[in-house]
C-alpha positions in Angstrom: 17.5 38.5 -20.0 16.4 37.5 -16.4 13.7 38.9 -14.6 11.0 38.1 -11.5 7.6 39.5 -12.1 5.5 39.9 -8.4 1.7 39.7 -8.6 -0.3 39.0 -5.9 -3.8 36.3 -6.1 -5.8 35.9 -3.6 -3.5 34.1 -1.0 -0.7 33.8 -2.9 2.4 36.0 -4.1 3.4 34.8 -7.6 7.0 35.0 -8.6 6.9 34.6 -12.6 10.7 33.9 -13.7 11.4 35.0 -17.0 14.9 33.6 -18.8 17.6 31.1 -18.1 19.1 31.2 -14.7 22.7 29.8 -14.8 25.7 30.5 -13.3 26.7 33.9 -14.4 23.3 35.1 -12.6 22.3 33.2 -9.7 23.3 35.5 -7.4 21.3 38.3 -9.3 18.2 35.7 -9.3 18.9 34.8 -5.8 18.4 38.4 -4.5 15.8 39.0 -6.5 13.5 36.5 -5.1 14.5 37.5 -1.7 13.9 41.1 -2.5 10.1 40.3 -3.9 9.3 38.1 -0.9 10.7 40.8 1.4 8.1 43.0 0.0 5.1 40.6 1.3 6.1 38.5 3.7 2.8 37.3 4.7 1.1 35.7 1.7 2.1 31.9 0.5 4.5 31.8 -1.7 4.4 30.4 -5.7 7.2 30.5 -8.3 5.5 30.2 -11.9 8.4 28.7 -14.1 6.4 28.6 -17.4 8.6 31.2 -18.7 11.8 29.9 -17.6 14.2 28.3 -20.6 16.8 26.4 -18.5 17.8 26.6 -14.5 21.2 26.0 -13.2 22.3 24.3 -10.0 22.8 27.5 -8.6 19.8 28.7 -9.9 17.6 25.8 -7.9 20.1 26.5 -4.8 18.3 29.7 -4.7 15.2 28.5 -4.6 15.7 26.3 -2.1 17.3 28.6 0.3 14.2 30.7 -0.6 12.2 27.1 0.6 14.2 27.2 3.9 13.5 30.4 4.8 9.7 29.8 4.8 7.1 27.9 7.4 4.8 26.9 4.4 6.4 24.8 1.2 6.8 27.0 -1.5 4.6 25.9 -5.1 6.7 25.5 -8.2 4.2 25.9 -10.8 4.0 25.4 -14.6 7.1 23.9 -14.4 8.5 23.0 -18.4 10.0 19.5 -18.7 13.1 20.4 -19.5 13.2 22.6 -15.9 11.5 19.5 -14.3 14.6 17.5 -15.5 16.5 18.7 -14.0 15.0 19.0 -10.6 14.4 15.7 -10.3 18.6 15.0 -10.8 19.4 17.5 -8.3 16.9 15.6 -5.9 15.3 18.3 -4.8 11.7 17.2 -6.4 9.9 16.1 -2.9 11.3 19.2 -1.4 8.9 21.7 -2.9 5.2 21.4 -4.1 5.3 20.8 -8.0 2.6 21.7 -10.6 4.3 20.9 -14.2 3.2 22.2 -17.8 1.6 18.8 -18.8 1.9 18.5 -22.9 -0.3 16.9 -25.2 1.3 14.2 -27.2 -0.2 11.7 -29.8 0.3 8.2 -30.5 -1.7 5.7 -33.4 -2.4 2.7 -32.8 0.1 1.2 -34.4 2.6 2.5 -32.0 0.6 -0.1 -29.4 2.9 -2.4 -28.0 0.6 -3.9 -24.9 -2.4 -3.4 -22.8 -3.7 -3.9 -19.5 -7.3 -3.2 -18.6 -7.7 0.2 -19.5 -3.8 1.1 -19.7 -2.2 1.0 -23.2 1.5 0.8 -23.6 3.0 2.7 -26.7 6.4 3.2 -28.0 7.5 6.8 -29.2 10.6 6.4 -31.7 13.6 4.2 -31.0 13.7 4.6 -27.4 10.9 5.9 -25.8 8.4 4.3 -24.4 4.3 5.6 -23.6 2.0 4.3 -20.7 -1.5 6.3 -21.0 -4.0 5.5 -18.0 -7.1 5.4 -19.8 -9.2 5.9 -17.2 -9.9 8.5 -14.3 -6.4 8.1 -13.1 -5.4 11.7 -11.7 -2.1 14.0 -13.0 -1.3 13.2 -8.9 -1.6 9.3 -9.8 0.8 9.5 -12.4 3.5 11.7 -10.1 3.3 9.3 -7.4 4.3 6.4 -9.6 7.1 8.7 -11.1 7.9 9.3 -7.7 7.8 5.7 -6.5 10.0 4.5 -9.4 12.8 7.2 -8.7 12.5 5.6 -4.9 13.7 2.3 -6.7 16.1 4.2 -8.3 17.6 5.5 -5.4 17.6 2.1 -3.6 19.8 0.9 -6.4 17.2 -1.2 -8.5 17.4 -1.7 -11.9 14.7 0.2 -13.3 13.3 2.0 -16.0 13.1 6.1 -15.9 10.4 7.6 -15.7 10.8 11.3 -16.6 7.8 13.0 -18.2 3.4 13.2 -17.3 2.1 13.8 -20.4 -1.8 13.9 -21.9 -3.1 12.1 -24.7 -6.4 11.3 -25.7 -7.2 13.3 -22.8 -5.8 10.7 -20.5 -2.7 10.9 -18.7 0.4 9.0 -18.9 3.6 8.6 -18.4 6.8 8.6 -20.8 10.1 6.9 -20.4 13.4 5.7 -21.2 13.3 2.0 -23.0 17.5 2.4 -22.6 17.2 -0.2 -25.4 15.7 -2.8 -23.7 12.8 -5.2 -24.7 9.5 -6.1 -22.5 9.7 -10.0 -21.3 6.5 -10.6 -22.7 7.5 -9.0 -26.2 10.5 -11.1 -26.7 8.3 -14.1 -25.4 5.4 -13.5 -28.3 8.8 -13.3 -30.5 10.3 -16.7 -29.7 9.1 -18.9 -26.4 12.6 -20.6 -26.6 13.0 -16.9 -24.8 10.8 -18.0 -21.7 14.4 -19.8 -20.0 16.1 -16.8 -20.2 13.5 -14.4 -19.3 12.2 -15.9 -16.4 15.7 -16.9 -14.7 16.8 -12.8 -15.3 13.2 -11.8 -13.6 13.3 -14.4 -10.9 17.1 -12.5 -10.1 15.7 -8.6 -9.7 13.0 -10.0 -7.8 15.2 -10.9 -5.4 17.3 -7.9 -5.5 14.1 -5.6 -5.1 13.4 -8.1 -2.4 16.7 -7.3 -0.7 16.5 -3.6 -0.3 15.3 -2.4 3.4 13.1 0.9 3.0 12.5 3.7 5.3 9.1 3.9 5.7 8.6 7.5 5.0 9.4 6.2 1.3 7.1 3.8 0.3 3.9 3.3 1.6 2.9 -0.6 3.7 1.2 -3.0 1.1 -0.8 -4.3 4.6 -2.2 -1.4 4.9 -3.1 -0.9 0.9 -4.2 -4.5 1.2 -6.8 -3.5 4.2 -7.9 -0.5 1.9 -8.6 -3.1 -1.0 -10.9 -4.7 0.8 -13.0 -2.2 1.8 -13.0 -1.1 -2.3 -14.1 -4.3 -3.1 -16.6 -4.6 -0.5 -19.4 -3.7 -2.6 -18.7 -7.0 -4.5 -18.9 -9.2 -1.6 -20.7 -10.9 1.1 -20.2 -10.4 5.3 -18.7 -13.4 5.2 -15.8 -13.4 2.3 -14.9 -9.7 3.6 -14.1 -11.4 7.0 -12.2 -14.3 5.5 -9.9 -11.8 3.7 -9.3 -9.6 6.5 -8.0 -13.3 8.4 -6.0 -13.8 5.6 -4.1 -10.4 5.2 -3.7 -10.4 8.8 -1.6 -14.0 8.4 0.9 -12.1 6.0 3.8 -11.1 7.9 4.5 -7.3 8.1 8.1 -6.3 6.4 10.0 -3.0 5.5 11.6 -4.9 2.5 10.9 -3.1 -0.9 8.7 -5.0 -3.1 7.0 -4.5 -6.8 3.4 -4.3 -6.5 2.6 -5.8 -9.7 5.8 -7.7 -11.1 4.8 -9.5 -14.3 6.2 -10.2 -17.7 4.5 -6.8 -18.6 6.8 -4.5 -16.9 10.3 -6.5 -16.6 12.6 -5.1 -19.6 15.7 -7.1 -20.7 19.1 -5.5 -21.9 21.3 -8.4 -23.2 22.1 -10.5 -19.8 20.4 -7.7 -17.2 16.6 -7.4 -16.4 15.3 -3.8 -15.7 11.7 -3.3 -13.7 9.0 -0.6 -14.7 5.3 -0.1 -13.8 5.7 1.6 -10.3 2.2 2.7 -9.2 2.2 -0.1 -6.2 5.6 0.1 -5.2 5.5 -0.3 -1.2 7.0 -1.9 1.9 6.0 -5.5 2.4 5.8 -9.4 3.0 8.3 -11.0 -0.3 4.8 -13.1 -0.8 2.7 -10.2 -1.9 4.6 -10.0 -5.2 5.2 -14.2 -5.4 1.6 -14.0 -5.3 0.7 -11.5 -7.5 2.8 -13.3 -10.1 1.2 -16.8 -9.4 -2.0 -15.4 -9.5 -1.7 -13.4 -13.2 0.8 -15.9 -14.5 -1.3 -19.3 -13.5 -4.4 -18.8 -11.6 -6.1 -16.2 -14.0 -4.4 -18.8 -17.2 -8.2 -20.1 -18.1 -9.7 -16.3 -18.7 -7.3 -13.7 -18.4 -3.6 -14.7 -18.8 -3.1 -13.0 -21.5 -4.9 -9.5 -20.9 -2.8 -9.9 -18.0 0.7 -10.7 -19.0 0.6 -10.1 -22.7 1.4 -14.2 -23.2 -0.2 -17.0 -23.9 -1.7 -18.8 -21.2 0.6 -21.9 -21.5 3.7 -19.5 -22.0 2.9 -17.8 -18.9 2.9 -20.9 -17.0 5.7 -21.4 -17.6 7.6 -17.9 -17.3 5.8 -17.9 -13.8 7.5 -21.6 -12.7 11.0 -20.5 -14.2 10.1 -16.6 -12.2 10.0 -19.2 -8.9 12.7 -21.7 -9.3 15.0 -19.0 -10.4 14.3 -17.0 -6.9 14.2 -20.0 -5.1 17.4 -20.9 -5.9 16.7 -24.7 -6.0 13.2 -27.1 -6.3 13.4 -27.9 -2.7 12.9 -24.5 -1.9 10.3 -23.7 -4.5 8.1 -26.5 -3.3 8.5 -25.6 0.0 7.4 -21.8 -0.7 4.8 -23.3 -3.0 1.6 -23.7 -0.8 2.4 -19.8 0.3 2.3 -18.3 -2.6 -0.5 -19.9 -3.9 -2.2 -18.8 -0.7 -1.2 -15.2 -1.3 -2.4 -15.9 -4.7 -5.7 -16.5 -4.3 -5.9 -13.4 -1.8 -4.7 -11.5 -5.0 -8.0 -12.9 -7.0 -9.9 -10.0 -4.7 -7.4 -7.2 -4.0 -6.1 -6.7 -7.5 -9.0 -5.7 -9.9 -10.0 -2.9 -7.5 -6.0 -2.1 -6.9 -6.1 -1.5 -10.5 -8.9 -0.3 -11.2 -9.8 -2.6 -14.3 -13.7 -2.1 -14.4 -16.7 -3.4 -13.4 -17.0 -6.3 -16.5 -13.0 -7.4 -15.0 -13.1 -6.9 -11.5 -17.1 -9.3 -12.0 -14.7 -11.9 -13.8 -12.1 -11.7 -10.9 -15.1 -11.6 -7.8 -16.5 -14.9 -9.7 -13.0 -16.8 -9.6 -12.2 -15.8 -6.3 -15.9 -17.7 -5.2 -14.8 -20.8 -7.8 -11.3 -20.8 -6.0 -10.6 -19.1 -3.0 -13.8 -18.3 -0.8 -14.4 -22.8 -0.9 -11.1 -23.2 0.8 -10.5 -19.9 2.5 -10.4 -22.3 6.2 -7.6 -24.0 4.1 -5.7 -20.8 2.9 -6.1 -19.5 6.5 -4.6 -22.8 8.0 -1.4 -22.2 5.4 -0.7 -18.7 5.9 -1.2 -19.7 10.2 2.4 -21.6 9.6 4.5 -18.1 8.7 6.8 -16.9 11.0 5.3 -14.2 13.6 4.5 -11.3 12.9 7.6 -10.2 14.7 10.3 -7.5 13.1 13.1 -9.9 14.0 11.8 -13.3 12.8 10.5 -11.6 9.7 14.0 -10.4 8.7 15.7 -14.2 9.5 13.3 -15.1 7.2 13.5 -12.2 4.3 17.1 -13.2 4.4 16.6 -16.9 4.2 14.8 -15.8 1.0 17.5 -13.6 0.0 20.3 -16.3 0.3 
């Protein structure tokens, strides 16, 4: 049985929708909802789905010609998982404002299949796979990355789905679809005869996330997350190294090519001959260097302390993935030596911005500020110098070169 309960709160008229809404009674729901909003036109407007069983294309048609008819965005709230489903296959998820019913799930630790500062990666069953933010990451945080990884989708990169914000522990996190895959640095703690294969198949979707041109309103500009990194890590550094990284991010060429954020063995999944990205939280519009870097800097530069926190390898296994990641996207060793002296530029840059991007802690964000002064601060003149030889910072010369890249 179908019905729309109106209640008024404070500033808000609440539509509570009780049943399933399919076919046979969209209309019926459709007038409804006009019929209750007719009745107080004034007040914002909120549909409560937490009694709703299933909705219908024509069922979300009607709320969003209810959403076109009003100035303000309507609030779909308590929204089950099963309702959220399928909102987010119609498309129409950015088009309203979405609170969902957030359930509790639990995991052992036994289920634990990898870590990374104060995330923890579980698997649920066969084909299901658990990352819980263990930290003061926000139910907002977790949407965006959802969000962010369905942008990939959409640009046609291989990727993992993201489908459900869940608690547990009294964290958040984020369930998805393993589609029978394997993490690269599972398979590599399996067998490192697996690092060949593994690295060639990641060094591929790099280059096809590299590829894809994004509209800006999509993803956000990893120059401008890069500025906002400094000033989070401010607190851990002198006048002088804040300067020296604002010459060096300002080197970087500006792009609206897609990339990763945080591409690493930890979050590329491989289906027989295919590789399939994950771990969407930085997702943005940027320089192909950013994520080169990142990878150097996790893979190699970190080897001594933290390769393995990092990557989930050992340090001498991640060396190599990372060289095989390189020469696989460079397409030959002429090219890789020749992109070489950028990345590790960019590299060292990502000793700074990518504790505090992450939010790993005071005791690992210390560990990265003290290898950035071993490593980078000493030769920042010299990393400036590098970075001074990219092409301008010129729409058109950066696009010859993305597609250089790309060839």
């Amino acid at each position: 049985m179908l019905g729309v309960i109106s209640q008024i709160d404070d500033d808000y008229l609440i539509l509570k929708v009780k049943g399933s809404i399919n076919p046979d009674n969209a209309d019926e729901f459709a007038k409804k909802l006009i019929e209750a909003r007719q009745k107080n036109p004034e007040k914002l407007l909120k549909i409560d789905l937490s009694e709703t069983e299933k909705i219908s294309g024509p069922g979300l048609q009607a709320l969003l010609e209810l959403q076109r008819g009003e100035k303000r965005p309507v609030t779909l709230c308590n929204v089950p998982s099963d309702v959220m489903e399928n909102i987010n296959a119609s498309g129409m998820a950015d088009l309203f404002r979405i609170s969902e019913v957030i359930k509790d799930v639990q995991v052992s630790e036994n289920d634990l299949i990898g870590h990374f500062g104060t995330t923890r990666i579980y698997k649920l069953g066969n084909d299901k796979i658990l990352k819980v933010y263990a930290d003061d990451t926000s139910a907002e945080q977790v949407i965006c990355e959802r969000r962010r990884g369905r942008v990939a989708l959409k640009y046609g990169v291989p990727s993992l789905l993201s489908y459900e914000i869940v608690r547990c522990n009294g964290f958040y996190g984020l369930a998805g679809e393993l589609s029978n895959s394997r993490s690269v640095s599972s398979l590599i703690r399996e067998s490192p005869v697996n690092i060949t294969k593994c690295g060639m198949l990641m060094g591929q979707l790099l280059k096809k996330i590299h590829s894809v041109k994004v509209n800006p309103e999509d993803l956000p500009d990893i120059n401008v997350l890069g500025h906002e990194n400094i000033n989070k890590a401010a607190k851990y550094l002198h006048t002088k190294e804040i300067g020296q990284l604002i010459d060096i991010i300002n080197l970087i060429p500006e792009s609206d090519y897609m990339i990763h954020g945080n591409f690493s063995s930890r979050y590329a999944f491989v289906h027989g001959d295919h590789c399939m990205a994950g771990g969407f939280m930085w997702l943005a519009r940027g320089n192909y260097l950013f994520d080169l870097g990142v990878i150097y800097m996790t893979h190699i530069l970190c080897g001594e302390f933290l390769a393995k926190p990092l990557t989930g390898i050992e340090a001498d296994d991640a060396k190599q993935l990372c060289q095989m990641i390189l020469q696989s996207y460079a397409g030959d060793s002429f090219k890789y030596k020749k992109m070489l002296p950028f990345i590790h530029a960019v590299g060292l840059l990502n000793l700074v911005l990518f504790p505090v991007m992450f939010g790993l802690g005071e005791d690992l964000t210390e560990k990265f500020i003290a290898l950035s002064r071993r490593d980078l601060f000493p030769v920042a003149e010299n990393v400036i110098n590098v970075l001074s030889n990219l092409s301008p910072k010129d729409d058109e010369e950066t696009e010859k070169a993305q597609e250089q890249i790309n060839k």
